[in-house]
Every structure is written in structure tokens, then in C-alpha cells.
C-alpha positions in Angstrom: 143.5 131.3 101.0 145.5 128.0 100.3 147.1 127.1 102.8 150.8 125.0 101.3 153.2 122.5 103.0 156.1 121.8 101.6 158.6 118.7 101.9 161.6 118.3 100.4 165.2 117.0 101.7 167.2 120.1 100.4 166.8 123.0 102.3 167.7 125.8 99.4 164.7 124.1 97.6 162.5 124.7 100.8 163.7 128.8 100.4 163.8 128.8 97.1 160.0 127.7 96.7 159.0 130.4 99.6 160.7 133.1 97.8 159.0 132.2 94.7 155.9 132.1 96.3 156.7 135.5 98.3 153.7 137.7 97.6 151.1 135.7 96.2 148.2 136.8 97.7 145.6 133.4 98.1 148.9 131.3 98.9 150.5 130.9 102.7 153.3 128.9 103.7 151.6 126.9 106.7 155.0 125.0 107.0 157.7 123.1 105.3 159.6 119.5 106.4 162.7 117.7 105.1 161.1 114.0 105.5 157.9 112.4 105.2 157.3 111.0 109.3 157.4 115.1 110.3 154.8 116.3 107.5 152.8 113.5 108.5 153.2 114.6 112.4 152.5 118.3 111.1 148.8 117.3 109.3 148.2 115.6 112.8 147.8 118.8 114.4 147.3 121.6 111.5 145.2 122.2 108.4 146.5 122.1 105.5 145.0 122.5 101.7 147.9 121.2 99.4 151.3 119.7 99.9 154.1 120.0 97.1 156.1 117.0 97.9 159.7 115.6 96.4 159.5 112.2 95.4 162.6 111.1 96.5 162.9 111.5 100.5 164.9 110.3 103.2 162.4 108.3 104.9 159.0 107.4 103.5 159.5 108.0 100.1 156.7 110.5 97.9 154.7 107.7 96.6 154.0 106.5 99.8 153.9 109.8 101.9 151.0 110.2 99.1 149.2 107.5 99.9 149.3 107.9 103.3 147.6 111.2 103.1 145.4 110.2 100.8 144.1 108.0 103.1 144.4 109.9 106.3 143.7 113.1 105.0 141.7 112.8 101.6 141.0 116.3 101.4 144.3 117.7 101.6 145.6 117.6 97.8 149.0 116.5 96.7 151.0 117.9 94.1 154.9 116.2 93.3 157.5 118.8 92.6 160.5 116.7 91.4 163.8 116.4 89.3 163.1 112.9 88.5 162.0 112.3 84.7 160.8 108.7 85.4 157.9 107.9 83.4 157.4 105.0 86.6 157.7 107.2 89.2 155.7 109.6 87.2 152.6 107.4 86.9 153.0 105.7 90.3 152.5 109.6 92.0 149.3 109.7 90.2 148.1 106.6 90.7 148.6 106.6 94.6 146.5 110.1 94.6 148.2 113.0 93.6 146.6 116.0 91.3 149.8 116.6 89.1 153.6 116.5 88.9 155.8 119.5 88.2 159.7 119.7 87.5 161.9 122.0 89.7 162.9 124.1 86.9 159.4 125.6 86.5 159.6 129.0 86.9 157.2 131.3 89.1 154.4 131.4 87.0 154.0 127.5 86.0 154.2 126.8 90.1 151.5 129.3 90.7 149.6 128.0 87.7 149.8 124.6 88.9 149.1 125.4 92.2 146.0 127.1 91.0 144.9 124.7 88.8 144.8 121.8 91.5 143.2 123.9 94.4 140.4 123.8 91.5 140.4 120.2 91.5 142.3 120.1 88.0 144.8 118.2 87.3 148.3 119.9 86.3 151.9 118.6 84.3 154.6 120.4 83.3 154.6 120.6 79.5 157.9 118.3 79.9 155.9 115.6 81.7 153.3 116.0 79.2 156.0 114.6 76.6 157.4 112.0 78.5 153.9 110.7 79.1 153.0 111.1 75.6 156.1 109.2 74.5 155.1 105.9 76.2 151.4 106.4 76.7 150.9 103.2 75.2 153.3 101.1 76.7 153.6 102.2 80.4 149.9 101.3 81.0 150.8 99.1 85.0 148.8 95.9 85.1 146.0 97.7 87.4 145.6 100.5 85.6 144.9 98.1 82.3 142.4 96.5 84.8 140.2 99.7 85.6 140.2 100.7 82.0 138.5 97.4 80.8 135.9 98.1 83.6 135.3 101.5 83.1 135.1 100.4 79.4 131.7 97.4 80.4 130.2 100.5 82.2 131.7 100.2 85.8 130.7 103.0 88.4 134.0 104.1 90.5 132.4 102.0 94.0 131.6 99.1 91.3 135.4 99.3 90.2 136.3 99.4 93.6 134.3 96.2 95.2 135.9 94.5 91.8 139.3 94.9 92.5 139.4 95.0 96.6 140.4 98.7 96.4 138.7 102.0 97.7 136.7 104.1 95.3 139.3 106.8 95.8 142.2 104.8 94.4 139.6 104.0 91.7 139.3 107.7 90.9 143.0 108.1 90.9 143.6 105.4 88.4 141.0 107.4 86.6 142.6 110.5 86.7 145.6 108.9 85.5 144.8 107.0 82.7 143.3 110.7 81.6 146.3 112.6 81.8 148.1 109.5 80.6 146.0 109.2 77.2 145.6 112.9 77.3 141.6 112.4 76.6 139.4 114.7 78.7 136.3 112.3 79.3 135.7 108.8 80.2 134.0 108.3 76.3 137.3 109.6 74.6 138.9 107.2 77.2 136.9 104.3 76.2 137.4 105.1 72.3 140.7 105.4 72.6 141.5 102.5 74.3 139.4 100.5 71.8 141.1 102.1 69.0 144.5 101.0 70.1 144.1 98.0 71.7 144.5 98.7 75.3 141.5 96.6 77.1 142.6 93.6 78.4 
């Protein structure tokens, strides 16, 4: 069973995603907030397997309502569910630990997919995000994330990466995961070719 918390500002979001989820038979609602301080104060005292979170909230905003459970709670997984369309705010999600970023005009079967898909420890996008990535894959590379690819690319382990750059070996992985999805590759050798073929290692 996966167990789901949900935070978003907007209550008719908050119903909308339970009656869409209304049936499934692995999924529970364990709870839902409209802010980051009272999911955190929920995780305190309940277990939870994935939270879908809105980027933009009224308090701590999703990038760092990611990181903190990230670091508080690594198992839990994190997947965004946003309108925004913000290659940044895009890249920034995954970076700071989360296993995908879907748009709140997926229907039923994309949430449950993606859902799915990161329980399994995948990684999920909506085809839109795919493009938007895609469009700029080159260019939207942060300054970090250029810095773990040229140490992934001399052969750096994760915990190597991590004692390099003064950063734990998760953040490591999630920069990782990232640059992945972000150079749609599926292994760390296509990685390393392609950022050889195009000039990416600083």
C-alpha cells in the first residue's frame, strides 16, 4: 500500500486529487495540508511513503519543503505536482531531491502512472516537462550540476562527489538523477558521452 500526502494551497486541488485517486487499490490518502510547516508537523508523527507537493506555497516554498524532507525523512519520496512551466523551478525540484514533476492537467491515468512509477524508485515527467527540458537541455545546466558531471565524468563514486564538493552523497545522487532526466540518457556512460560530445564538462 502507498501511503500519499498531499500539499497544496488550493483546497479544490486537495479534492480534486482525492477523487481522482478514489478507488485505486495500493494508494491511501494518509493526509493532505495547505502549507509546508503542517506537512512537516504531520511526517513528525505519521508514516508516510510519497508526498505530491505544489511548488509554490504559502510558507516554505516546494524546493525547500523538499529538501527538508529529504533530509529528515530520506525515505519518504517526493513527487511536484505543479502549474508552473519553469524550466528553473523545474530543475531546482529535482536537484533538491525529488523523483519527478507532473503538471496539474494530467489526467487520472498519468497521476497513477507517475505515482507508480516513483514508488519503484523511477523517476517520472509529464511528456510536457519532457519538452521543456529537452528545449534547453543544454543551456540550463546550474553551475553545480556542471560540477558533478565533470566528476562523474574522471570516475568519481557518489561519497567521492560528495567529500569534493562539501555536499551529502544524497544530493550527489540527486544531481545525478537530474542531469539524467535532463540529458534524457539512461546510464552514467551515455551521460559521460554525451556530455563529451557537446561540450558540457567544465
Amino acid at each position: 500500500m502507498i501511503r500519499l500526502f498531499f500539499v497544496d494551497n488550493h483546497p479544490l486541488i486537495l479534492e480534486g486529487l482525492r477523487a481522482l485517486l478514489k478507488g485505486a487499490p495500493d494508494i491511501v490518502v494518509a493526509g493532505q495540508a495547505r502549507n509546508g510547516t503542517s506537512c512537516l508537523n504531520f511526517l513528525s508523527t505519521h508514516v508516510i511513503d510519497m508526498i505530491l507537493t505544489d511548488v509554490c506555497l504559502p510558507d516554505i516554498d516546494g524546493l525547500d519543503l523538499c529538501a527538508a524532507i529529504k533530509v529528515e525523512y530520506p525515505q519518504v519520496q517526493v513527487l511536484a505536482l505543479s502549474s508552473c512551466r519553469d524550466v528553473k523551478y523545474i530543475t531546482e525540484m529535482m536537484a533538491h531531491g525529488a523523483s519527478g514533476y507532473v503538471m496539474k492537467d494530467a489526467d487520472r491515468e498519468e497521476l497513477l502512472e507517475a505515482i507508480h512509477t516513483v514508488h519503484l524508485g523511477g523517476t517520472y515527467f509529464s511528456p510536457g516537462v519532457n519538452q521543456l527540458l529537452g528545449e534547453g537541455k543544454k543551456h540550463h545546466l546550474t553551475r553545480r550540476e556542471k560540477e558533478v558531471l565533470s566528476l562523474i565524468a574522471e570516475g568519481n563514486t557518489n561519497p567521492e562527489i560528495a567529500e569534493k564538493l562539501f555536499i551529502s552523497a544524497d544530493t550527489v545522487n540527486s544531481h545525478r538523477k537530474n542531469l539524467l532526466a535532463k540529458l534524457e540518457v539512461k546510464n552514467t556512460a551515455m551521460l559521460i558521452k554525451y556530455a563529451v560530445d557537446n561540450n558540457l564538462l567544465v
